[in-house]
C-alpha positions as CSV (number, residue, x, y, z in Angstrom):
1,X,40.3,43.9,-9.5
2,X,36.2,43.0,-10.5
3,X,37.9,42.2,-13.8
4,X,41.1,39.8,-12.6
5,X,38.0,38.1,-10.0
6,X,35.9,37.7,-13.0
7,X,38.3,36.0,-15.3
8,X,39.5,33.4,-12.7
9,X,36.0,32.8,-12.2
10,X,35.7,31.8,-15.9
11,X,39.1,29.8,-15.8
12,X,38.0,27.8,-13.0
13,X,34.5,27.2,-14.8
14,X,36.2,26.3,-17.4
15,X,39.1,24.0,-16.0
16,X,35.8,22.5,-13.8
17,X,34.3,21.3,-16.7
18,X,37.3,20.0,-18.6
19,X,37.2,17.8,-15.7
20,X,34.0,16.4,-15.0
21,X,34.1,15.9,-19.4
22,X,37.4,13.9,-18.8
23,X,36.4,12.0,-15.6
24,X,32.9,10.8,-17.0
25,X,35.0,9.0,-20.4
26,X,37.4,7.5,-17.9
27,X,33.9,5.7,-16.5
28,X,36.5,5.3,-12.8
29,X,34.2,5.3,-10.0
30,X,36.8,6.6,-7.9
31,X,38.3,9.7,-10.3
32,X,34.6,10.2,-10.7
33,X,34.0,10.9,-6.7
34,X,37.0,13.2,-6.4
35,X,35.2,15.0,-9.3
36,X,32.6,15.5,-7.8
37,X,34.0,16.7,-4.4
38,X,35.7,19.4,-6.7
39,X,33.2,20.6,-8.9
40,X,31.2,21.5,-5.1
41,X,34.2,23.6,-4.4
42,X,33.7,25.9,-7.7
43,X,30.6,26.8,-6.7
44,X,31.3,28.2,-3.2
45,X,34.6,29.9,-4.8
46,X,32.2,31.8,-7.4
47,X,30.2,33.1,-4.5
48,X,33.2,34.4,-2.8
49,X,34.0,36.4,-5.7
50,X,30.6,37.7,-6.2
51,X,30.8,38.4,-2.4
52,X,33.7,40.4,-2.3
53,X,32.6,42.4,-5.8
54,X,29.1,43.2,-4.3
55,X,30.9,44.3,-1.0
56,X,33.3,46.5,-3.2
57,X,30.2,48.0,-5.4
58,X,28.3,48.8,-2.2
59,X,31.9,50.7,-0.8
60,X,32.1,52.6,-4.2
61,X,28.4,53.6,-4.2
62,X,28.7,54.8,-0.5
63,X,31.9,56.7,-1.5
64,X,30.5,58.7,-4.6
65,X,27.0,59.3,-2.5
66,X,28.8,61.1,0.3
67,X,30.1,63.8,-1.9
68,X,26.9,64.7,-3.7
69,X,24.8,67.4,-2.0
70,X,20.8,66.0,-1.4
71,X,18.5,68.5,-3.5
């Protein structure tokens, strides 16, 4: 799951930036704005995913700890 989250956090790096490189040569002040309002989105969906893979990190950790006798 850490692995599918990572990879569509790539793609939409990737797809992001495609964009902004095509919308800055098409020099349209409008495409340009609509750009922008996307590439703000990418941002806050990356921070979901890390979210959800530091919450899911934390639940393993807690998982393996409980079994292990303190010494």
């Amino acid at each position: 799951m850490a692995k599918d989250n990572c990879q569509d956090t790539a793609k939409s790096i990737d797809q992001t930036t495609k964009m902004i490189d095509e919308t800055e040569q098409s020099n349209d002040p409008a495409r340009m704005r609509d750009a922008l309002g996307q590439a703000r989105k990418s941002p806050a969906e990356m921070k979901n995913h890390m979210d959800m893979c530091m919450n899911m990190m934390d639940m393993m950790e807690k998982m393996h700890g409980k079994g292990r006798k303190k010494q």
